[in-house]
C-alpha positions, 0 to 999 in steps of 0.5 A: 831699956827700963820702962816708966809708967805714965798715965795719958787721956785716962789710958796707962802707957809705957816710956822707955827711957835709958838705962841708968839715967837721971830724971830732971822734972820740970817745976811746973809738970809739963815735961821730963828729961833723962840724961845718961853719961857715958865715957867714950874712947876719946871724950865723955858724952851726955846723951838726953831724952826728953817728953812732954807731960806725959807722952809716951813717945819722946820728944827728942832724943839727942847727944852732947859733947858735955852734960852742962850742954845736956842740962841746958837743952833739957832747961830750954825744951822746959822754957819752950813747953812753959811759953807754949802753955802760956800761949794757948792760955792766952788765945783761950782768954782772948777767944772766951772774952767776946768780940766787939762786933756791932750788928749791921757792920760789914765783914769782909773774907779774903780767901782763895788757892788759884785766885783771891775771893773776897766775900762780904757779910752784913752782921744781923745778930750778936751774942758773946762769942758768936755773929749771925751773917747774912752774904751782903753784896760787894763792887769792883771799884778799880781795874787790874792791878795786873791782869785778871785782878781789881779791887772790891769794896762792900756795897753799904747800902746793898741788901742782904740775901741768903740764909743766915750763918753762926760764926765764932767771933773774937775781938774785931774778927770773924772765923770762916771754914775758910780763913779768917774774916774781919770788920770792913769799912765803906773807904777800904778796898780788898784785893781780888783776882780771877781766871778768864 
């Protein structure tokens, strides 16, 4: 099979690729298709081998019925490598442009495998990108849902305790080692259960 040399994290790398094959690039650079025609004992056949930038290890290698089919996949994996760029443009524009977090807002986080935790934060400090929280206390307000499980809200007028902990923050919302927090309001209750 011949080979193609591409460049990845600074690093030289090898791609094979089938032989006698056409090179379709994408526009933008994010990827590159090969397809190669071949004459079967009953019909023709597009075989294609795709990667994105400059991978080394192909994305897909796949055959067709007819080379149109071929180029259409190929056109596609561009489409979905494009949206795929845009999307994570989005979230990094959306991530570095700050939150709207107040400080003395309440965030809650909803978290747990077996059971539901919910955890309540004071915010005491706020910059850009980030928030300071300090544990502030919650209450059951309703019994069982079922069995083992109510509803919590957070204690407003409780006091914060604990050591205090930086957090990313975006938009209305708060990331947590485990899952995602947002802002809570003194009428809004979270679902919670436990193990006896």
């Amino acid at each position: 099979m011949p080979t193609e040399t591409v460049i990845h994290a600074g690093k030289q790398l090898i791609r094979w690729i089938p032989p006698s094959a056409t090179k379709i690039e994408d526009p933008n650079g994010f990827g590159v298709g090969y397809i190669v025609l071949s004459d079967g004992p009953s019909r023709q056949k597009a075989i294609v081998m795709a990667f994105a930038g400059n991978a080394s290890k192909h994305s897909f290698y796949e055959s067709y019925r007819d080379e149109d089919r071929a180029r259409a996949r190929v056109a596609e994996f561009f489409r979905n490598l494009a949206d795929h760029k845009n999307r994570v443009a989005d979230r990094r524009a959306e991530a570095s442009a700050g939150h709207s977090i107040k400080v003395g807002e309440i965030i809650s986080n909803s978290w747990g495998y077996d059971q539901t935790n919910v955890d309540f934060y004071r915010v005491v400090k706020v910059s850009k990108n980030f928030v300071w929280l300090q544990k502030n206390p919650g209450k059951m307000v309703t019994g069982g849902e079922g069995p083992m499980s109510g509803r919590c809200k957070a204690d407003f007028d409780g006091t914060p305790t604990g050591p205090i902990e930086m957090h990313r923050a975006s938009g209305r919302n708060v990331t947590f080692k485990h899952g995602s927090g947002s802002v809570t309001t003194p009428t809004e209750s979270h679902y919670v259960s436990w193990y006896a």
